[in-house]
C-alpha positions in Angstrom: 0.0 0.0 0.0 3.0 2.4 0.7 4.2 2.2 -3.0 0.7 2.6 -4.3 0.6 5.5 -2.4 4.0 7.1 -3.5 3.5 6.1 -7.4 -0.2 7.7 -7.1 2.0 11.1 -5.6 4.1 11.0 -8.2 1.7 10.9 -11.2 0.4 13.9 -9.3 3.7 15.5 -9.0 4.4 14.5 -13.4 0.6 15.7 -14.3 0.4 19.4 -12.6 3.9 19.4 -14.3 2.3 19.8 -17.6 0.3 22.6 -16.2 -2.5 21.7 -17.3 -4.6 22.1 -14.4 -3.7 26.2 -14.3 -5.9 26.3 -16.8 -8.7 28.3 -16.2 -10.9 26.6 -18.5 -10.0 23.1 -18.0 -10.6 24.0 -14.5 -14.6 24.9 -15.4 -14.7 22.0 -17.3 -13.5 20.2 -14.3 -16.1 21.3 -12.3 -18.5 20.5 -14.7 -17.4 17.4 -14.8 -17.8 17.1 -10.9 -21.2 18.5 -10.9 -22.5 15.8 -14.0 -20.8 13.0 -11.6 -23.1 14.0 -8.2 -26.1 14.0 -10.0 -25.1 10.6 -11.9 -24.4 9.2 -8.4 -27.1 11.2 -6.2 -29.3 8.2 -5.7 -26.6 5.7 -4.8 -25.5 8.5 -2.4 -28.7 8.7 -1.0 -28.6 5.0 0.0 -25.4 5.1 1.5 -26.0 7.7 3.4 -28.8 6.0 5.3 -27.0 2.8 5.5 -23.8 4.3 7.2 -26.3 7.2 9.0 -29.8 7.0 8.8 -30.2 10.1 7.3 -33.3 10.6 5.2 -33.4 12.1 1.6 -34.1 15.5 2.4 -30.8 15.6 5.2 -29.0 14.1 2.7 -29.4 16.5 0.1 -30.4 19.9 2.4 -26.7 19.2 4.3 -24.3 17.6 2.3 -25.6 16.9 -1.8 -27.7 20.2 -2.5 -24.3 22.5 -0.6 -21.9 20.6 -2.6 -23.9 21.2 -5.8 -24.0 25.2 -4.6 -20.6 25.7 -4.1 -19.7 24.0 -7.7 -22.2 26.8 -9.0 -20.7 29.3 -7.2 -17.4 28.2 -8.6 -18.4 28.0 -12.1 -19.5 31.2 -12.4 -16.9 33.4 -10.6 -13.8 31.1 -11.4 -12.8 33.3 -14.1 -12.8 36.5 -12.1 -11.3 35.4 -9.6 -8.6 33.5 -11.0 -7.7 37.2 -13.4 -4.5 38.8 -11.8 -5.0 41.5 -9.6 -3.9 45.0 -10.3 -3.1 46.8 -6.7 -1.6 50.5 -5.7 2.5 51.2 -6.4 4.1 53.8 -4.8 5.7 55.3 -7.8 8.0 58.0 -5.8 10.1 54.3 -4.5 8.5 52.4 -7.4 8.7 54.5 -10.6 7.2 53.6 -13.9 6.6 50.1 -12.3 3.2 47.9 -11.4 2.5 45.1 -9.1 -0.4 42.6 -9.2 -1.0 39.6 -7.4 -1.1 36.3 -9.1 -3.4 33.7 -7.8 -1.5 30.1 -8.3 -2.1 26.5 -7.2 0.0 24.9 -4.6 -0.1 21.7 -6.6 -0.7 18.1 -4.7 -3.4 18.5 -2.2 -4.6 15.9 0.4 -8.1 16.4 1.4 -8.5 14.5 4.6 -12.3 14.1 5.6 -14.5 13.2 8.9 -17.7 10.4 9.1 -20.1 12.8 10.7 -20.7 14.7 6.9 -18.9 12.0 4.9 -20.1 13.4 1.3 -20.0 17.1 2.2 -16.6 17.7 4.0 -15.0 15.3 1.5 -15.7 16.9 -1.4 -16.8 20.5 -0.8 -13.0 21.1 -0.2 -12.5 19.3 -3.8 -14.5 21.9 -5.3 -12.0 24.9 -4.2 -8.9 22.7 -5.0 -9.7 21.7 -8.3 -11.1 25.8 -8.9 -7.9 27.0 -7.6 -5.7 24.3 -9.8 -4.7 21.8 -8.0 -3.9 17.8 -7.8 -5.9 15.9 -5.1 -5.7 13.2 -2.9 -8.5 12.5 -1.4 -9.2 9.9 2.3 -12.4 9.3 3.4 -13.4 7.6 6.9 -13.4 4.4 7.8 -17.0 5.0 10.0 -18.7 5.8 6.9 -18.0 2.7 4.9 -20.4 2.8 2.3 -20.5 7.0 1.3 -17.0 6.0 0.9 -17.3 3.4 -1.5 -20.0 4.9 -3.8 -17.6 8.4 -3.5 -14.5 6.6 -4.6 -16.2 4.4 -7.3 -17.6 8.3 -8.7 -14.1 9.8 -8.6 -12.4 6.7 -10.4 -15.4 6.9 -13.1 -14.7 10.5 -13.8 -11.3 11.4 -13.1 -7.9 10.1 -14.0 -5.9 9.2 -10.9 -2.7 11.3 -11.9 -5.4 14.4 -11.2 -7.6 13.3 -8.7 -7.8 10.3 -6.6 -9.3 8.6 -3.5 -7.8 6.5 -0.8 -10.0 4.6 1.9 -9.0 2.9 5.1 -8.6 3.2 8.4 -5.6 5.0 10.7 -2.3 3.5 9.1 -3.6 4.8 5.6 -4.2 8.5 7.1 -0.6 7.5 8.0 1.1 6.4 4.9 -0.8 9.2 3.4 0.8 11.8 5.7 4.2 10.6 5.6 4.5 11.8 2.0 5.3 15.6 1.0 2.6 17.4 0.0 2.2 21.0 -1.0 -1.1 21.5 0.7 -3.1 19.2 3.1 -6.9 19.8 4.8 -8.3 18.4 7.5 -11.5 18.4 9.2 -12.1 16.1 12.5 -10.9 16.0 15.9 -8.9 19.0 17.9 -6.9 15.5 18.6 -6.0 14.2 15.3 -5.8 17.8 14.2 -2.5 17.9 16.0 -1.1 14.5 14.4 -1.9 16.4 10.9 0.4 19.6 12.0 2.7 18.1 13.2 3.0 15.8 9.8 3.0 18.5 8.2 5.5 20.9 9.9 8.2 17.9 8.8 8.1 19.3 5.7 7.0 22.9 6.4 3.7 22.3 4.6 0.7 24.6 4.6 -2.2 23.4 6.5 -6.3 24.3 7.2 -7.4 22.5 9.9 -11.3 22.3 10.1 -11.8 21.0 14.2 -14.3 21.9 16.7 -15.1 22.1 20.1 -17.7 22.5 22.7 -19.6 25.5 21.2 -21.9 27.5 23.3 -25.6 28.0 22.5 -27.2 31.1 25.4 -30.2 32.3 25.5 -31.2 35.4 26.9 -33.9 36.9 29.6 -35.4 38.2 26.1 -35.1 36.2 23.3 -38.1 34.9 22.0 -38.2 31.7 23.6 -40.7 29.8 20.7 -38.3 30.6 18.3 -35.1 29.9 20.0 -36.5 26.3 21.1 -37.3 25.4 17.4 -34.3 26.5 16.2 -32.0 25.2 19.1 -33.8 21.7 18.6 -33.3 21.9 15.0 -29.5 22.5 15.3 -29.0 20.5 17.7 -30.5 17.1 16.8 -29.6 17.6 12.9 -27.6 14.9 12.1 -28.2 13.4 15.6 -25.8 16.0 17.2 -22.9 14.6 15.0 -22.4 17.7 13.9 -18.8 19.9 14.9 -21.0 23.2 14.3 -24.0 22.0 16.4 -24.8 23.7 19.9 -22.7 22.0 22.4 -24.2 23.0 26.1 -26.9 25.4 26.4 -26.6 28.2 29.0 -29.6 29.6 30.1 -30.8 32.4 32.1 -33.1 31.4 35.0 -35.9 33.5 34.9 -37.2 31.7 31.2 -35.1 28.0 32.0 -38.7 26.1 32.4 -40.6 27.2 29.8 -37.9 27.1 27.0 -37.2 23.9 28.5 -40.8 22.8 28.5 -41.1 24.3 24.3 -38.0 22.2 23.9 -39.8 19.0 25.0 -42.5 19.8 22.2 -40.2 20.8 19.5 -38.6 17.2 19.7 -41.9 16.2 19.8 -43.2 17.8 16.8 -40.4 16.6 14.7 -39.5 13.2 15.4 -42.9 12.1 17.3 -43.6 10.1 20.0 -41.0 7.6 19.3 -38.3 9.2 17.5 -36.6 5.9 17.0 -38.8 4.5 14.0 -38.8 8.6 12.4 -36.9 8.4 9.8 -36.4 12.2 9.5 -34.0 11.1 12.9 -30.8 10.3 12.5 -28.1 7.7 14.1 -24.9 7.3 15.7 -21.8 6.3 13.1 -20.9 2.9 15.1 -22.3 1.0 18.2 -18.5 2.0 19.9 -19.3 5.8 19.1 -23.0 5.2 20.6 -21.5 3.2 24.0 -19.0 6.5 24.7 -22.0 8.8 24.4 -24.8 6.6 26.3 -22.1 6.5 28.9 -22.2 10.4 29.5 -26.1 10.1 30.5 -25.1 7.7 33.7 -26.0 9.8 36.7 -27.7 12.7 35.0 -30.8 14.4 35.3 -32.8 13.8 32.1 -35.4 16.0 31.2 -36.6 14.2 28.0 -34.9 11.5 25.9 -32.4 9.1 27.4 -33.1 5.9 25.3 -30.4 4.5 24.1 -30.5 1.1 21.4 -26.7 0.3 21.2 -27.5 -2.7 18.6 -29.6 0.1 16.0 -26.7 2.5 17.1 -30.0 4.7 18.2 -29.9 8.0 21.5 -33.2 9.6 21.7 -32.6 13.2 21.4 -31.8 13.8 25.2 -32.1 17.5 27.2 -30.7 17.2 30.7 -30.8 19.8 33.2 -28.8 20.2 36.6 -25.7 20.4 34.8 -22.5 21.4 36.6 -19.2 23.0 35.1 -17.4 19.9 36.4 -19.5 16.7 35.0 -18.0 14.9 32.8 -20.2 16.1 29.9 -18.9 19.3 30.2 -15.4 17.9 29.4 -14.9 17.3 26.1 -17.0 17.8 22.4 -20.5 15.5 22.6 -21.0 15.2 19.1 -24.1 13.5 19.7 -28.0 13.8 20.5 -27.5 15.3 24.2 -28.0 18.9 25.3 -26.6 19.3 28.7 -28.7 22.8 30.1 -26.7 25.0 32.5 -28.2 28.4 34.1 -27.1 31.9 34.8 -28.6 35.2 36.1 -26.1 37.4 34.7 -24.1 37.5 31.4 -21.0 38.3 32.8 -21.0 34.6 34.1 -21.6 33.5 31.0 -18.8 35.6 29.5 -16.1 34.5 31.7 -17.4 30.4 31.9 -16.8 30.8 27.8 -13.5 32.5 28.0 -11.8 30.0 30.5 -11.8 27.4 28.0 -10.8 26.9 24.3 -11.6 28.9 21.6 -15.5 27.3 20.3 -16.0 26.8 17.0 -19.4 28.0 16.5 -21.1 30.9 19.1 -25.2 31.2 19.1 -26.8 33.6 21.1 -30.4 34.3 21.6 -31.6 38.0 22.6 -33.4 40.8 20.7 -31.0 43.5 22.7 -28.7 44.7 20.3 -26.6 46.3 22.8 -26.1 42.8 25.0 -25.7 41.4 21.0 -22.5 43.5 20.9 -21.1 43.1 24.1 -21.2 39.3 24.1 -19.4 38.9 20.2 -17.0 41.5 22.1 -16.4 39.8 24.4 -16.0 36.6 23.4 -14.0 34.5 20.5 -15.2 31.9 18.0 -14.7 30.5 14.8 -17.9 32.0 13.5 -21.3 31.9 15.1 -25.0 33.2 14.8 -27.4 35.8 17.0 -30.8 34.5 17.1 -29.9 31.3 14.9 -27.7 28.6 15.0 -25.5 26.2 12.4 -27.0 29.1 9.3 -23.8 30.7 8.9 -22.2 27.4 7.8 -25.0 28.1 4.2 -23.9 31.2 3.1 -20.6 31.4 0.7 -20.3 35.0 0.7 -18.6 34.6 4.6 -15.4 31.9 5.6 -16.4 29.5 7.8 -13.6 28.1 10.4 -12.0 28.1 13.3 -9.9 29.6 15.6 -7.3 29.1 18.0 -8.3 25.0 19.5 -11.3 24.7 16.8 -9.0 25.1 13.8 -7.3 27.7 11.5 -8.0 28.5 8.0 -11.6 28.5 6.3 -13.2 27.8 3.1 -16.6 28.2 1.6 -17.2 30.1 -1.8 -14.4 32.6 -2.9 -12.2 32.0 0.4 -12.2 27.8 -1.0 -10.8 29.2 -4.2 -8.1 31.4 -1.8 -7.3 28.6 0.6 -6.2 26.3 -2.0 -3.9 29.1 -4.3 -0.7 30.8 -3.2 -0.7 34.8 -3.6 2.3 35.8 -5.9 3.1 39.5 -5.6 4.6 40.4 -9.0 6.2 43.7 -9.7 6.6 44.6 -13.2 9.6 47.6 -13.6 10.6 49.8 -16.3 13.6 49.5 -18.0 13.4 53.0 -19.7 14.7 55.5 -16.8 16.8 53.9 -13.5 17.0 56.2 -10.7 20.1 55.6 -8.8 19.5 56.8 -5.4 19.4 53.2 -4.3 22.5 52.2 -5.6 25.8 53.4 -3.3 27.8 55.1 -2.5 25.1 56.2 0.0 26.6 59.5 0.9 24.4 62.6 1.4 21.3 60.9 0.3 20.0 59.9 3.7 17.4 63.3 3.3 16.2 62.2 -0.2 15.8 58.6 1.5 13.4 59.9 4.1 11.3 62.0 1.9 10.5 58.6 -0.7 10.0 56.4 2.4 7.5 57.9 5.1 
């Protein structure tokens, strides 16, 4: 498997050679290509996605098929825009008769390293701005999403040639053999954990990285906020994609004064989505793999549960779960959930809040529910995240125009739209000079020309 590896690098390394792939138009043509292969394979997709997930059609194609076919479109139609060299200001009392624009190039053999929570989505939504911005790519899927991965790699060997872009599945000692190798670009999205292993791969070689991770992110709601609205929308975020989600609301904070009834509106959103019995909805989704589905029924021992708590380890099946009583120093307050549970925790003033937030890492995503713009402003002041909502949650993630990532612990780097067409391409500042008139103040000897040098450079 090693050799396979390095030969499939080096027909990478032989086909960007022929530069080929900075061209704009076989670029679009790329994309097109990408675009006809999705819809080819969208109802084989669909399948796999509820065997390795549960997920029904319409969260299937609403979060991973119908963004992936959006950001292609976005792609198509701005590629050539955006990939135009770009004219910027010259100083031409240092600079004379000269002008500078910055080149947008590829990096050339990416690895696109991808999660099993979106296994579709955060594979190949990255491939989009990689292929845009001119690049060879590598692509690994997870192991916990078995079949996504086979119908995705059976699509890409269909419609691309291997030297340009190819996919390798497998467990831990592929991500290995595929990280030994020099790259000139890798992303990742997962763990905070294996996020670490990645940079520190990487740094071997001094190669560029975006790391797409997570964390415990923070959903508050307010004294104000309209609490019917906030409970639809917190239970919608939340429970999408059974809590398997790295954007979803991780802990909910509270403030005590409106904790009971947006508790007791909670209750009835579950119930208005999934029903009575959310385990036979198919709208509800389930846990990757009976291991993942032990670790997280194992964080509901000793809790108080509000609703939810049924756990089928065999159907790899957690009701969606609210518990209350929730203390700073449980043990589901440690680490990520990434699961169906919403741990509730009070306060009475927002500077608790504020501080509880900026004693731990960096979050990923921020939501916070109040229709007081002036506590709206002091909270994103006072607080750091990747990116976040204010009366929503997860939303941001849908719109290209802004870059989603993280910061600090959750990640570094972002994508989406125009900034996955940046992310993948090196800036090349070009200055083009004049050969007709060469002013010589630069040139030494350097006496008596420290006064001229002060008036050009100030």
């Amino acid at each position: 498997m090693v050799e396979q590896v390095k030969l499939a690098v080096q027909k990478q390394s032989e086909f960007f050679n022929t530069h080929k792939t900075k061209e704009t138009e076989f670029r679009i043509l790329q994309l097109k290509t990408l675009k006809r292969a999705i819809l080819a394979y969208e109802k084989r997709l669909f399948e796999a996605l509820w065997n390795d997930l549960h997920k029904s059609e319409f969260e299937a194609y609403g979060t991973e098929i119908g963004l992936v076919l959006a950001e292609i479109g976005v792609h198509i139609r701005n590629l050539r825009k955006w990939s135009k060299p770009k004219r910027v200001c010259t100083n031409q009392m240092v600079h004379f008769w000269s002008t500078s624009r910055i080149y947008k190039e590829p990096y050339g053999k990416v690895l696109i390293i991808a999660p099993w929570n979106y296994p579709f989505q955060l594979l190949i939504k990255p491939l989009v701005g990689a292929i845009s911005a001119g690049n060879c790519v590598v692509l690994k899927s997870s192991v916990y999403s078995p079949h996504t991965a086979t119908v995705m790699a059976e699509m890409i060997r269909e419609y691309f040639p291997p030297e340009y872009i190819t996919m390798f599945e497998g467990g831990r000692e592929m991500n290995q053999i595929l990280l030994d190798q020099r790259w000139d670009y890798i992303f990742f999205t997962g763990s905070s954990m294996v996020g670490k292993v990645v940079m520190e791969a990487a740094s071997k070689h001094l190669t560029p990285v975006s790391l797409e991770l997570g964390g415990k992110s923070p959903c508050i709601v307010d004294r104000d906020a309209n609490l019917n609205v906030a409970a639809s929308r917190i239970v919608w975020g939340k429970f999408l994609n059974a809590g398997q989600t790295c954007i979803a609301p991780d802990y909910l904070f509270v403030h005590r004064s409106v904790k009971d009834e947006l508790m007791v509106l909670m209750k009835k959103k579950i119930k208005d989505y999934f029903g009575e019995d959310p385990s036979s909805s198919i709208d509800f989704v389930h846990i990757a793999t009976k291991a993942k589905t032990e670790k997280l029924a194992a964080l509901l021992k000793g809790t108080h549960i509000v609703t939810g708590g049924e756990v089928d380890i065999e159907t790899r099946y957690i009701a969606p779960t609210i518990i209350d009583a929730v203390k700073p120093d449980d043990p589901i307050m440690q680490d990520e959930i990434f699961g169906p549970i919403l741990p509730v925790m009070e306060f009475e003033r927002l500077d608790e809040v504020i501080d509880y937030v900026n004693s731990h890492e960096k979050p990923l995503a921020f939501y916070y529910f109040s229709t007081s713009v002036s506590k709206q402003d002091e909270i994103l002041t006072k607080t750091s995240s990747g990116g976040g909502c204010i009366n929503e949650v997860v939303m941001h993630i849908a719109n290209d125009n802004m870059p989603f990532g993280g910061v600090g612990f959750s990640g570094m780097g972002h994508y989406h739209g125009k900034y996955s067409f940046d992310v993948f391409s090196h800036s090349r500042s070009i200055m083009k000079k004049s050969n007709f008139i060469d002013i010589p103040v630069r040139y030494a000897p350097y006496k008596n020309k420290i006064k001229l040098l002060k008036m050009l450079i100030r």
